[in-house]
C-alpha positions as a Markdown table, in Angstrom:
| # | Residue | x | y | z |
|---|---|---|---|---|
| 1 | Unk | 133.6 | 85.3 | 71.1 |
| 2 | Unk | 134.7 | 84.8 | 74.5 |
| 3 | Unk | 132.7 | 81.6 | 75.5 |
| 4 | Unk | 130.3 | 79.7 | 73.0 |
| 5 | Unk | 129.9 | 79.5 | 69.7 |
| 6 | Unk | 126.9 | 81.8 | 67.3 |
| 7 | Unk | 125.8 | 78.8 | 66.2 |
| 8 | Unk | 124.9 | 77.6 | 69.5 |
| 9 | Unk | 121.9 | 79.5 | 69.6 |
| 10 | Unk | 120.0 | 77.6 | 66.8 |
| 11 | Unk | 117.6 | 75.1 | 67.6 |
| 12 | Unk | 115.9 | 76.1 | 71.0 |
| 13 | Unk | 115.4 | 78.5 | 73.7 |
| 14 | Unk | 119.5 | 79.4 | 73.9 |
| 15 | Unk | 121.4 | 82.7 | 73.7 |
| 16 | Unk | 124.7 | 84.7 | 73.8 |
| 17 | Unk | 125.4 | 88.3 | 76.0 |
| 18 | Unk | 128.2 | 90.1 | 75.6 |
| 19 | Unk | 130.5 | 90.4 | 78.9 |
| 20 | Unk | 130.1 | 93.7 | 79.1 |
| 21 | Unk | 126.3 | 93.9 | 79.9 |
| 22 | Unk | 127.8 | 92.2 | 83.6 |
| 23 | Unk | 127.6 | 95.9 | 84.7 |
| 24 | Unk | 123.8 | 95.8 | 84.2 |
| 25 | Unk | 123.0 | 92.4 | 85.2 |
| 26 | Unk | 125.8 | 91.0 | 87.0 |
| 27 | Unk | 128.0 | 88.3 | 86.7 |
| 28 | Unk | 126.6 | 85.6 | 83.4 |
| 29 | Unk | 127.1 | 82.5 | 83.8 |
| 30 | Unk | 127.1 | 79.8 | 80.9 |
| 31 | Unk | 124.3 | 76.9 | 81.5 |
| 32 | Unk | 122.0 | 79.6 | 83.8 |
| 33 | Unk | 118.5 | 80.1 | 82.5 |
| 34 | Unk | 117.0 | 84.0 | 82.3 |
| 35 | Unk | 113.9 | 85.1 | 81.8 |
| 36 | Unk | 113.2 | 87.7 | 79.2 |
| 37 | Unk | 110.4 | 90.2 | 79.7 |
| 38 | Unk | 109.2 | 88.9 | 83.2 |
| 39 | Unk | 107.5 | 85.5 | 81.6 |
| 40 | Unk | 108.2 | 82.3 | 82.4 |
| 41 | Unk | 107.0 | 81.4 | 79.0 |
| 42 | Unk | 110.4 | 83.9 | 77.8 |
| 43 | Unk | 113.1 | 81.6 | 79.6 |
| 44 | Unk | 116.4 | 81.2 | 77.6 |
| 45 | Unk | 119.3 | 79.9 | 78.6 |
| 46 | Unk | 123.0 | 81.1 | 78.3 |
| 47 | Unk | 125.4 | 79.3 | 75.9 |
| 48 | Unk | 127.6 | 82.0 | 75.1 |
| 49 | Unk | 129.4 | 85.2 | 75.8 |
| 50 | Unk | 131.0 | 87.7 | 73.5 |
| 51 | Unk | 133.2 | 90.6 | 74.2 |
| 52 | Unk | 133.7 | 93.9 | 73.3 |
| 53 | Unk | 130.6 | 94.7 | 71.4 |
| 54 | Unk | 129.9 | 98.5 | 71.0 |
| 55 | Unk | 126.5 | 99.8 | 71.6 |
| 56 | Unk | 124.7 | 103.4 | 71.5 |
| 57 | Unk | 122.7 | 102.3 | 74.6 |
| 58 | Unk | 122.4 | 101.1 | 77.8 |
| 59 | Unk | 120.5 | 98.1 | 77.2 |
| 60 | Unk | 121.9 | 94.4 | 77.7 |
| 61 | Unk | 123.4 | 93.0 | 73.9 |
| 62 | Unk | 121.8 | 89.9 | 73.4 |
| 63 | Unk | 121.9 | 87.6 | 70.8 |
| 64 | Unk | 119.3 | 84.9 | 70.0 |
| 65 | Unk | 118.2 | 83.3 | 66.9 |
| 66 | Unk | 115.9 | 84.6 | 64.6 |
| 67 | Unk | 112.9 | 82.9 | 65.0 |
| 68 | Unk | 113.7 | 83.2 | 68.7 |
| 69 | Unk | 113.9 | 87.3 | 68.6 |
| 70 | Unk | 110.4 | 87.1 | 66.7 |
| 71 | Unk | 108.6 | 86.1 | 69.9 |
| 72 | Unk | 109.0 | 89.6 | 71.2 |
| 73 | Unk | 107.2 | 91.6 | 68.5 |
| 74 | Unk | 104.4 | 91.9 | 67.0 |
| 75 | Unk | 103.8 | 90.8 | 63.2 |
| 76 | Unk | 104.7 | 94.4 | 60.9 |
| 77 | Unk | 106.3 | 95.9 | 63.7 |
| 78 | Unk | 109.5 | 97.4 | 62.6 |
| 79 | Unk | 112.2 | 97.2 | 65.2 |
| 80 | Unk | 115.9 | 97.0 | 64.9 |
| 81 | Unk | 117.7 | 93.3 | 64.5 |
């Protein structure tokens, strides 16, 4: 972890990016609030960055609880956590 804690996700609308997803979505800065999927209902708020995490795509790392990532999908929809 560079910034933040994992467990600082827990208990609310909070989650962690890793540093390298800046060259996506610019600089991330710890207390500001995103909104996920173009919702205002879908606003979270950065606690936390980590570093170096590998990924086979393009798409932003993010890191939320679990009950938090269930918001996304629908119920019996497989997707990859």
């Amino acid at each position: 972890m560079l910034n933040g804690d994992t467990s600082d996700v827990k208990g609310g609308r909070y989650m962690l990016i890793d540093k390298t997803s800046e060259q996506r979505l610019g600089k991330l800065e710890i207390g500001k609030i995103w909104e996920l999927t173009g919702e205002s209902a879908n606003r979270f708020k950065l606690v936390g960055l980590s570093q170096r995490i590998k990924s086979f795509t393009t798409a932003p790392m993010i890191f939320m609880a679990y009950n938090s990532a269930k918001m996304f999908y629908f119920p019996n929809q497989t997707t990859f956590i």
